[in-house]
LUMNULO-77760 format. One record per residue (C-alpha): residue in three letters; z, x, y. Coordinates in pm, 1 decimal, padded with zeros to 6 digits. Example, Ala and Ser with C-alpha at 12.3 -4.5 7.8 and 13.67 -1.06 7.14 Angstrom:
2
<r><aa>ALA</aa><Z>00780.0</Z><X>01230.0</X><Y>-00450.0</Y></r>
<r><aa>SER</aa><Z>00714.0</Z><X>01367.0</X><Y>-00106.0</Y></r>
//
This chain:
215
<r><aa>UNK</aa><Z>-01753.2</Z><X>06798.9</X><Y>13954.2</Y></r>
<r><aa>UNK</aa><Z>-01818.1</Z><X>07166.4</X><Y>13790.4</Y></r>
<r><aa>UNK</aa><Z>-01556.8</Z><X>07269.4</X><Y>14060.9</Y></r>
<r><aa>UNK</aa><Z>-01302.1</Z><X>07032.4</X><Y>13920.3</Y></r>
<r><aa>UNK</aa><Z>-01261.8</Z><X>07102.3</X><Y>13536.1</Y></r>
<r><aa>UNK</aa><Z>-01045.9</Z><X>06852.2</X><Y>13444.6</Y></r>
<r><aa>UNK</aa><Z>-01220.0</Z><X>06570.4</X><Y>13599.0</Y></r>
<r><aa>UNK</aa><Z>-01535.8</Z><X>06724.3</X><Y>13451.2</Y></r>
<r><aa>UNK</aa><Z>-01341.1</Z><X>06696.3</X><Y>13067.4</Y></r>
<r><aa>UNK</aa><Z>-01205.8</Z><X>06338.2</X><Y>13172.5</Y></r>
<r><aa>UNK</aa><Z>-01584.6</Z><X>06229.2</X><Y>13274.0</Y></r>
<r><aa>UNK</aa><Z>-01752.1</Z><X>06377.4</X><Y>12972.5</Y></r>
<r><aa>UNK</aa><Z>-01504.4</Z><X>06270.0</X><Y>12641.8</Y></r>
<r><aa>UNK</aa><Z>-01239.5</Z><X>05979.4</X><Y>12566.0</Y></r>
<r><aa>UNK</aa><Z>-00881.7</Z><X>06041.1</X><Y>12437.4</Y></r>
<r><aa>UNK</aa><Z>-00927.9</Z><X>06021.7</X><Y>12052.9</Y></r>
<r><aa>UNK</aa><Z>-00784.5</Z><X>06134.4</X><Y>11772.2</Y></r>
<r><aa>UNK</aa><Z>-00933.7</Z><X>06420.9</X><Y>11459.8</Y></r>
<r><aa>UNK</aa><Z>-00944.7</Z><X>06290.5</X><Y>11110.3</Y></r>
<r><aa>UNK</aa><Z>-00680.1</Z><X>06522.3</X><Y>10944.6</Y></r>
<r><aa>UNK</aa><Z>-00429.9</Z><X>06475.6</X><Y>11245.8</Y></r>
<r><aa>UNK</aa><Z>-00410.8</Z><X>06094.6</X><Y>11325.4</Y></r>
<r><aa>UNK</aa><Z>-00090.2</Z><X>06169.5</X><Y>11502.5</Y></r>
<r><aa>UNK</aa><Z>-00210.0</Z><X>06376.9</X><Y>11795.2</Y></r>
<r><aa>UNK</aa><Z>-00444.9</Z><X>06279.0</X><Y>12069.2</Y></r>
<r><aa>UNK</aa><Z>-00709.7</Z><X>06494.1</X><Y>12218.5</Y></r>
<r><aa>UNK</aa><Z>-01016.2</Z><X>06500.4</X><Y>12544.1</Y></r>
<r><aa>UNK</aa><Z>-01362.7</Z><X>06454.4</X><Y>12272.3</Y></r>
<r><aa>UNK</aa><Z>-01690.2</Z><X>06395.3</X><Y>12268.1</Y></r>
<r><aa>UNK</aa><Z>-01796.4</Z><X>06043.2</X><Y>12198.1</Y></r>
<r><aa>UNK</aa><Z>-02161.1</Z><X>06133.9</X><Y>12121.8</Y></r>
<r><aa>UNK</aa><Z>-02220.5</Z><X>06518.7</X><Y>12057.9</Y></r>
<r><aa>UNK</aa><Z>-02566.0</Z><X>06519.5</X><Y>12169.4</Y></r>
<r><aa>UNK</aa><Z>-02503.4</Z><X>06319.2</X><Y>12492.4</Y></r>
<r><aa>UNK</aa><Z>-02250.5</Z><X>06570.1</X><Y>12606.7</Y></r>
<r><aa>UNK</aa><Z>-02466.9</Z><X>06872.0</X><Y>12527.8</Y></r>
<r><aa>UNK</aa><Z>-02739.4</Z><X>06753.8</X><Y>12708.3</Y></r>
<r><aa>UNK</aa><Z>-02488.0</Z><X>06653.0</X><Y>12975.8</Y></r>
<r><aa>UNK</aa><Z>-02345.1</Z><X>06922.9</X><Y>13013.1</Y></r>
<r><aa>UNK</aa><Z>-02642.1</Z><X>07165.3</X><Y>12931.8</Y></r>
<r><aa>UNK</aa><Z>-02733.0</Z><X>07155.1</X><Y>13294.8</Y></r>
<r><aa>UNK</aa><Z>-02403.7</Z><X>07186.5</X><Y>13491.5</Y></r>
<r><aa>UNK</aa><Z>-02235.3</Z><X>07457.3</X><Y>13281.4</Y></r>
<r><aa>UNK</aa><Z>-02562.6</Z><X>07683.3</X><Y>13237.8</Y></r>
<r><aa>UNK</aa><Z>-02594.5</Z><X>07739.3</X><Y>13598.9</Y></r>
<r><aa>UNK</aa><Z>-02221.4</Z><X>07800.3</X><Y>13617.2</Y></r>
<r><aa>UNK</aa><Z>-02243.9</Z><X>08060.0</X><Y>13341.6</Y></r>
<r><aa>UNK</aa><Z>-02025.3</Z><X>07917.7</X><Y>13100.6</Y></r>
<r><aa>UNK</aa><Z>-02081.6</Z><X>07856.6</X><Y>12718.2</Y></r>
<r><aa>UNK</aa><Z>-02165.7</Z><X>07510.5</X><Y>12543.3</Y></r>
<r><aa>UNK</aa><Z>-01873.2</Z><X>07227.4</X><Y>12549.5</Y></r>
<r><aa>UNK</aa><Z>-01754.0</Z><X>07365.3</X><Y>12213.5</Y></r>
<r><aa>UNK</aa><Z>-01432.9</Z><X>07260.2</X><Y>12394.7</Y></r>
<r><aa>UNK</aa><Z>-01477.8</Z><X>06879.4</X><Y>12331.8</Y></r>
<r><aa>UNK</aa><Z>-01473.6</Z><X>06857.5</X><Y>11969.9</Y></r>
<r><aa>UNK</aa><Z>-01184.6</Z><X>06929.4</X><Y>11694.8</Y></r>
<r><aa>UNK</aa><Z>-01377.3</Z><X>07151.7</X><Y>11459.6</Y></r>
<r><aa>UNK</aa><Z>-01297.4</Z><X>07114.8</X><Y>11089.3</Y></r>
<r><aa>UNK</aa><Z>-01097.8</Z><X>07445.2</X><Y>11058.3</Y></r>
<r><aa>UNK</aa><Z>-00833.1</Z><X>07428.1</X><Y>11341.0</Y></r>
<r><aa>UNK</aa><Z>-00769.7</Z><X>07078.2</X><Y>11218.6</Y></r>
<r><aa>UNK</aa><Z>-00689.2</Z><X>07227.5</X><Y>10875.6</Y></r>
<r><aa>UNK</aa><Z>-00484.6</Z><X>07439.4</X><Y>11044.6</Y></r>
<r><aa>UNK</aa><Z>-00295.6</Z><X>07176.8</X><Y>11255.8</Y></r>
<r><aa>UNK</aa><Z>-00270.6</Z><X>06943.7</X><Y>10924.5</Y></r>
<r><aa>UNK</aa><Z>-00109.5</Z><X>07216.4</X><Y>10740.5</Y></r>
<r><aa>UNK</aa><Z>00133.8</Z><X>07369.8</X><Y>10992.7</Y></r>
<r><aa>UNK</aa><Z>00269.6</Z><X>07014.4</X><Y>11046.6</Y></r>
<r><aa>UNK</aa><Z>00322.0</Z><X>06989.1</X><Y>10697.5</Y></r>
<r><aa>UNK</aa><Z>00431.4</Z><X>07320.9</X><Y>10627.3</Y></r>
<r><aa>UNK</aa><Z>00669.8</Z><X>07368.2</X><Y>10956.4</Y></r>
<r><aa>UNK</aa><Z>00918.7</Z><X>07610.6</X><Y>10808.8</Y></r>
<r><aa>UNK</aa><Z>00611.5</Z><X>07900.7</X><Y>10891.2</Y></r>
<r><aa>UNK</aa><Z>00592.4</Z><X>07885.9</X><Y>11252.3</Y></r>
<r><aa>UNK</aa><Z>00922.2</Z><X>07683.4</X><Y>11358.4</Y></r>
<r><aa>UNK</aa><Z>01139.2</Z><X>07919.1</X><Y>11587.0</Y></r>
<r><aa>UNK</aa><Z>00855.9</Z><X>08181.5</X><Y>11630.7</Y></r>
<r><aa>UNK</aa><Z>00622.0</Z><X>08310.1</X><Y>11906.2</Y></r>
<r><aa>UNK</aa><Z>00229.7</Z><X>08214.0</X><Y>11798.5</Y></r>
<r><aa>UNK</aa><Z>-00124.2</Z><X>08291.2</X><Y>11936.3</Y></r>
<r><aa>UNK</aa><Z>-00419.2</Z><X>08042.4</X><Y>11860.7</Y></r>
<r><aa>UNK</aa><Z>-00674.1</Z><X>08210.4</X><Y>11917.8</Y></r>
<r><aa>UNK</aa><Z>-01043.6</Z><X>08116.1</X><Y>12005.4</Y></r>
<r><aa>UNK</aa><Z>-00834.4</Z><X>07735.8</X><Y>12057.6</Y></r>
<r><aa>UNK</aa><Z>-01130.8</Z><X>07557.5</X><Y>12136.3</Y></r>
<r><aa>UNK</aa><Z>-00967.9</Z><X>07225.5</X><Y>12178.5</Y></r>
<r><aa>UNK</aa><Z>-00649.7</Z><X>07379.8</X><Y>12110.4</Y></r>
<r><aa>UNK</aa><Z>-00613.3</Z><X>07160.0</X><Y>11791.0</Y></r>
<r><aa>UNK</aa><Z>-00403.0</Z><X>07391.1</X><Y>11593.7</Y></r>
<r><aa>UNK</aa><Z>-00175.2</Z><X>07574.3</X><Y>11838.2</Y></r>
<r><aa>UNK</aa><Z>-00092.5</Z><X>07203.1</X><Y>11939.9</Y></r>
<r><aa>UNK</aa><Z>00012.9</Z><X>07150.3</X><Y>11590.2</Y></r>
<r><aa>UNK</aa><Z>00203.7</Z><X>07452.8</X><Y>11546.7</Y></r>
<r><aa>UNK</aa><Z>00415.2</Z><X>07368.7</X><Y>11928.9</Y></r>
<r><aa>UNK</aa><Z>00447.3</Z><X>06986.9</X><Y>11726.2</Y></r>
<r><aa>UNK</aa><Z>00562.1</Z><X>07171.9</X><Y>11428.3</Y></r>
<r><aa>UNK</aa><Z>00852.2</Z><X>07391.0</X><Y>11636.8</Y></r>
<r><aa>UNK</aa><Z>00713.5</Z><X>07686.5</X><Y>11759.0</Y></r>
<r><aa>UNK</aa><Z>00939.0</Z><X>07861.9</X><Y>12008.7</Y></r>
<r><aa>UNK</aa><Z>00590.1</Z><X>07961.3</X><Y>12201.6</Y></r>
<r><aa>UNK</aa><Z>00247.1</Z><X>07939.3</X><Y>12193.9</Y></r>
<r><aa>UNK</aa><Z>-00007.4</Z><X>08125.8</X><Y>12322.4</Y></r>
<r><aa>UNK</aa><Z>-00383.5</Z><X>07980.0</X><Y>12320.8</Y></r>
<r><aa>UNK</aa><Z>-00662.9</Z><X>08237.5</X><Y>12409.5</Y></r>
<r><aa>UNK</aa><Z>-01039.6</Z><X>08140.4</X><Y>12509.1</Y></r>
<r><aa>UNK</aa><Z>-01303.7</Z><X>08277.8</X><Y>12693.7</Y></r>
<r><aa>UNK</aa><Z>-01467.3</Z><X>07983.5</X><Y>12843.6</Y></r>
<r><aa>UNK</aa><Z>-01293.0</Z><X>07849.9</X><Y>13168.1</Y></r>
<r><aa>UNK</aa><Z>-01341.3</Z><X>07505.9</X><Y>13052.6</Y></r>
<r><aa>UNK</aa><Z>-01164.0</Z><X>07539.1</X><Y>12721.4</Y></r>
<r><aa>UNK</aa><Z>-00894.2</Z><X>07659.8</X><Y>12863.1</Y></r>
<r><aa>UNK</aa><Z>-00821.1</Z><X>07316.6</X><Y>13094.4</Y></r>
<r><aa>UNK</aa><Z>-00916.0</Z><X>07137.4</X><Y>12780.6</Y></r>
<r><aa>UNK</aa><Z>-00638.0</Z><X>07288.6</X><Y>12586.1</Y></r>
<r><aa>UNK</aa><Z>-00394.9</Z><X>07205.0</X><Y>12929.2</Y></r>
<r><aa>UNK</aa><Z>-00502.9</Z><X>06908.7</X><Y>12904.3</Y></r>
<r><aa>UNK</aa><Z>-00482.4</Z><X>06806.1</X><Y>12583.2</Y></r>
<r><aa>UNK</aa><Z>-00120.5</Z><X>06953.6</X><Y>12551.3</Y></r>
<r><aa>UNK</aa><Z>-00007.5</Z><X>06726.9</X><Y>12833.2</Y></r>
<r><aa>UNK</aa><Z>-00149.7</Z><X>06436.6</X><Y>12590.2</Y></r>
<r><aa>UNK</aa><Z>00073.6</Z><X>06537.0</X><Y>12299.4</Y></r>
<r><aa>UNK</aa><Z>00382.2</Z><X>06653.5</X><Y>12512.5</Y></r>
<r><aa>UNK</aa><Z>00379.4</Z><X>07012.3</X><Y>12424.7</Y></r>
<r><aa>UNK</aa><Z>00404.0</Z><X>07308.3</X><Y>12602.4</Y></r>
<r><aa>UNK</aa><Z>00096.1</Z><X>07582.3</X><Y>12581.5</Y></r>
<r><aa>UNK</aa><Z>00024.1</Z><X>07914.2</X><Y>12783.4</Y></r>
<r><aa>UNK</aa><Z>-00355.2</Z><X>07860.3</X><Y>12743.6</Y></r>
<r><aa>UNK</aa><Z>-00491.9</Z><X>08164.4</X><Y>12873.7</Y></r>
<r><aa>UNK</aa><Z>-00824.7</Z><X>08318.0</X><Y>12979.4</Y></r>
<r><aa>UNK</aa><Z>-00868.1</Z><X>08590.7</X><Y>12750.2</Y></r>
<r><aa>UNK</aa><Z>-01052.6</Z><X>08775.7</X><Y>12480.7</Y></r>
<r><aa>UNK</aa><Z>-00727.7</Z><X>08903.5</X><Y>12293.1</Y></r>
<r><aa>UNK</aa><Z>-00961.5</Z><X>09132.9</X><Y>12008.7</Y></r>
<r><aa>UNK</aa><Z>-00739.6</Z><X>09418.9</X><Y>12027.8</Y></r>
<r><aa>UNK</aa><Z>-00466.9</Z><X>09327.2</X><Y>12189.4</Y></r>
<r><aa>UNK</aa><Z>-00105.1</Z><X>09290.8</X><Y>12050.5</Y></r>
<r><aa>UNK</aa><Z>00119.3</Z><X>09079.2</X><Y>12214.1</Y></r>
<r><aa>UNK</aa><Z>00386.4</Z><X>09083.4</X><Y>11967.7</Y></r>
<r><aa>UNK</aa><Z>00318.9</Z><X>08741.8</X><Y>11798.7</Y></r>
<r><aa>UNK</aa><Z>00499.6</Z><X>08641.6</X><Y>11488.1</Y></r>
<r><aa>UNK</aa><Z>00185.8</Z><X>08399.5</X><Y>11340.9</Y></r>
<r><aa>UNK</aa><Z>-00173.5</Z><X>08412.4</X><Y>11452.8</Y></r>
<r><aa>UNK</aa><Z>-00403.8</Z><X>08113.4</X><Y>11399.4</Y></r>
<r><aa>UNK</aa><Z>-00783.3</Z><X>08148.8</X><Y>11383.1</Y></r>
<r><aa>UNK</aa><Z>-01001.2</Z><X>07807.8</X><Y>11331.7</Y></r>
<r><aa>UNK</aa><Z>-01404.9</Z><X>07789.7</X><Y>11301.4</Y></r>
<r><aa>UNK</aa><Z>-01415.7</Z><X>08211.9</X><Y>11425.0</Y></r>
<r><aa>UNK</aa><Z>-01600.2</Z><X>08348.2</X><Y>11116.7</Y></r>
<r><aa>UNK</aa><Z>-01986.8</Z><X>08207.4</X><Y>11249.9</Y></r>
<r><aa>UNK</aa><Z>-02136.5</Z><X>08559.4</X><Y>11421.3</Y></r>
<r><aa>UNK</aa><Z>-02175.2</Z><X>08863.7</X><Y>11237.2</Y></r>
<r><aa>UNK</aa><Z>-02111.0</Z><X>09158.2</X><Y>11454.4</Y></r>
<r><aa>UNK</aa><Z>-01804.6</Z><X>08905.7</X><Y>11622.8</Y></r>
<r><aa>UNK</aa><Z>-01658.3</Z><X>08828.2</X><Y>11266.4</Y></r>
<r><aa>UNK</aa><Z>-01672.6</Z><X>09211.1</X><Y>11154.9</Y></r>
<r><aa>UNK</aa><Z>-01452.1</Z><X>09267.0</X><Y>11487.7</Y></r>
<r><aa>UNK</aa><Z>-01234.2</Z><X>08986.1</X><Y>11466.0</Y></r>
<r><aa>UNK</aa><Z>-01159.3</Z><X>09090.7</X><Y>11089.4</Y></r>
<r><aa>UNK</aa><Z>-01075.2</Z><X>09419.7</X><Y>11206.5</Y></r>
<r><aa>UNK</aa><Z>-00867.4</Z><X>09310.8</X><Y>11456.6</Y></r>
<r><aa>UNK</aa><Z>-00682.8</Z><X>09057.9</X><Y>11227.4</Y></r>
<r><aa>UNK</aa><Z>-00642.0</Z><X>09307.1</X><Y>10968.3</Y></r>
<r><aa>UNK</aa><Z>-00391.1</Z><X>09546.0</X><Y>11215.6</Y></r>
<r><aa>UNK</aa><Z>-00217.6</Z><X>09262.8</X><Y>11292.3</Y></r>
<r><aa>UNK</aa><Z>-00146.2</Z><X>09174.0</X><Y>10979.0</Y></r>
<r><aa>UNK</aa><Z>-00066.6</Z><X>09551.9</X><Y>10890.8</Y></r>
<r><aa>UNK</aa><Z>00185.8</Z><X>09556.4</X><Y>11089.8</Y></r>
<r><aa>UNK</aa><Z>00382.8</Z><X>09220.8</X><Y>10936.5</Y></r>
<r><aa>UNK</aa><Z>00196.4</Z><X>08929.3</X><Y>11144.5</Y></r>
<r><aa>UNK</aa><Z>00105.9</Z><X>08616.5</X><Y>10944.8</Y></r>
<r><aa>UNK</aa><Z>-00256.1</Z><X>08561.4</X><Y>11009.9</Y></r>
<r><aa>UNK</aa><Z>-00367.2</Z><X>08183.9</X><Y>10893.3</Y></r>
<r><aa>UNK</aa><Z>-00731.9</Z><X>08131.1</X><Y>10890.7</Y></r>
<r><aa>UNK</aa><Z>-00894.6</Z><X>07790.6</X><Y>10905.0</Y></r>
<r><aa>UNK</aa><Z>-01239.4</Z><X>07764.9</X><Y>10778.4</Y></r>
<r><aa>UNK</aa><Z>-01511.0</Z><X>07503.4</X><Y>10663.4</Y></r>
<r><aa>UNK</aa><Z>-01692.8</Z><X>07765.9</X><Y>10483.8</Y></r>
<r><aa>UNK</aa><Z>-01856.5</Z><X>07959.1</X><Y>10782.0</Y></r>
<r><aa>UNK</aa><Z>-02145.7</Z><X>08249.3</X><Y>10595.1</Y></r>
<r><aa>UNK</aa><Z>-01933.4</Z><X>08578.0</X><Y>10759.0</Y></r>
<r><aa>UNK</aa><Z>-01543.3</Z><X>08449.6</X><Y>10651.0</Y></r>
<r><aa>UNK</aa><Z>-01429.3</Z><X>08785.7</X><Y>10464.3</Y></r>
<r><aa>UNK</aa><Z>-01315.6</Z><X>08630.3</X><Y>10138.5</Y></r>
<r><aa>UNK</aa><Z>-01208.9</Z><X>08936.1</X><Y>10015.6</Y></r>
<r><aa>UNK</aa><Z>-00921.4</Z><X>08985.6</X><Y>10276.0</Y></r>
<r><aa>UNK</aa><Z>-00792.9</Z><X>08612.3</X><Y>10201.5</Y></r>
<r><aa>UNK</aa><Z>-00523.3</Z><X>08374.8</X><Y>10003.1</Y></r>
<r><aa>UNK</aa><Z>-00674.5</Z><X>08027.4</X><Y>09964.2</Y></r>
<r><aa>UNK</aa><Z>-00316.3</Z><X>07843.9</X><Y>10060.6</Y></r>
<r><aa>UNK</aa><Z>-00481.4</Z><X>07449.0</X><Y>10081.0</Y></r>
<r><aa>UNK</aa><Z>-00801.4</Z><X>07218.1</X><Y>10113.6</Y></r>
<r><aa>UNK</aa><Z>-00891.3</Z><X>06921.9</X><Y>10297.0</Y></r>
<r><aa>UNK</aa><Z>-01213.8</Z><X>06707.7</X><Y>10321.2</Y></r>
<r><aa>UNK</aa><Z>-01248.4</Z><X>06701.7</X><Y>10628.7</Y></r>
<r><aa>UNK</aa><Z>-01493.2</Z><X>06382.9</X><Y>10794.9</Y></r>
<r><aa>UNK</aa><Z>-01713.5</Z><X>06566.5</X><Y>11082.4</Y></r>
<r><aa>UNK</aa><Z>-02031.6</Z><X>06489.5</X><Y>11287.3</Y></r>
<r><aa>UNK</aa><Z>-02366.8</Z><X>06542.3</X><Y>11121.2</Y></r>
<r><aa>UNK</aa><Z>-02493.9</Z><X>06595.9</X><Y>11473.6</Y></r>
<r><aa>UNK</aa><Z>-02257.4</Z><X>06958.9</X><Y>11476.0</Y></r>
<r><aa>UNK</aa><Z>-02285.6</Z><X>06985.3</X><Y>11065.2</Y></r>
<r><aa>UNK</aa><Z>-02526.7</Z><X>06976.8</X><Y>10816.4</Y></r>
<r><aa>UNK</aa><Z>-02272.6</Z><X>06692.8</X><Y>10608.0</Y></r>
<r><aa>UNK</aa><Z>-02073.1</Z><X>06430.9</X><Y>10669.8</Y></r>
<r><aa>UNK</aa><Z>-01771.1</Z><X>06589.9</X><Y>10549.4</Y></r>
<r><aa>UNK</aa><Z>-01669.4</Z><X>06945.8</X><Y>10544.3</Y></r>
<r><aa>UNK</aa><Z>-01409.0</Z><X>07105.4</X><Y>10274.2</Y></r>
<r><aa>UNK</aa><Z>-01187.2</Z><X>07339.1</X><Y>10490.7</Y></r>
<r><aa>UNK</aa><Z>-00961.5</Z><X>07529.3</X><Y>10359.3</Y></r>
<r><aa>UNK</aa><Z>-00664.6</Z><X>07738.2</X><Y>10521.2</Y></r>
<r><aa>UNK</aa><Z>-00598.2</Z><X>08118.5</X><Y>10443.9</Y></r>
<r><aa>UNK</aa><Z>-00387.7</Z><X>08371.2</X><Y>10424.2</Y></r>
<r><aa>UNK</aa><Z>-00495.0</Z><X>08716.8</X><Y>10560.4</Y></r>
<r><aa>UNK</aa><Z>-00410.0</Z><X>08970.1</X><Y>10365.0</Y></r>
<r><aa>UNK</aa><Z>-00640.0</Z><X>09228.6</X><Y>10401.1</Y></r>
//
């Protein structure tokens, strides 16, 4: 089944939906530590990372919640979600009229999550293999949920954030108050409690807040 990703996502989570988008549908995790151990196994000897895949972290749902509510920022424009993970919040930005979305990851798996879990809500992503640090594709609005958790990776992504925005991107940041988020370069724009697992947190609920970059 490691040769077959999507029936490896089918077999391992349950169409669900994320607290803060009730409206869209995605492949999760119906017991965090079940899967991990599950999938501990299979996907170490393959080389790839941990399922982080299966579950709709607190900050790309913030990101999803607001985008649907706040359409008039990405409707009509060309959008990268990047680090997608489930590919919560590029999903809510296609839902909330984006003329194109691109979702980057860098684990093989993630990527036919996000496939998959666009097919689910009807929308159209080009979920790509990637790690875009650097690159500029030309995007109008870049989304970045749950990225701020690694120092040396945050100081990079930051960097990398701060040409885009340089050069006239909006950047929108969704975080649940990760230790390496650089506060200084941000606009609080909303909040949300957000319910998660105490299995992946050390709460019950999360406040996650979107952001403006602004360097």
């Amino acid at each position: 089944m490691i040769d077959d990703p999507q029936a490896f996502i089918r077999a391992h989570t349950r169409i669900a939906d994320a607290p803060l988008t009730p409206e869209l549908r995605f492949h999760l995790a119906d017991e965090t530590i079940a899967i991990w151990q599950q999938t501990e196994e299979a996907l170490g000897e393959a080389g790839l990372p941990p399922p982080f895949w299966a579950f709709a972290w607190a900050g790309g749902q913030a990101l999803a919640r607001y985008l649907m509510d706040n359409p008039a920022l990405v409707a009509g424009k060309r959008v990268l979600d990047f680090a997608s993970g489930c590919g919560i919040a590029g999903i809510g930005a296609a839902k909330a009229g984006a003329a194109h979305v691109d979702a980057s990851e860098i684990d093989a798996f993630a990527v036919e999550a996000i496939k998959a879990n666009a097919t689910l809500n009807d929308v159209v992503l080009n979920a790509t293999l990637a790690d875009l640090v650097d690159r500029d594709e030309g995007w109008d609005v870049v989304l970045a949920g749950d990225v701020f958790y690694e120092g040396p990776g945050a100081q990079r992504i930051a960097g990398w954030l701060r040409t885009l925005h340089q050069r006239g991107c909006l950047v929108l940041i969704g975080d649940p108050g990760r230790h390496f988020l650089p506060k200084t370069m941000l606009e609080p724009l909303a909040r949300y409690d957000t319910p998660v697992s105490r299995d992946l947190e050390d709460r019950d609920v999360r406040l996650a807040r979107v952001w403006r970059f602004t360097g």
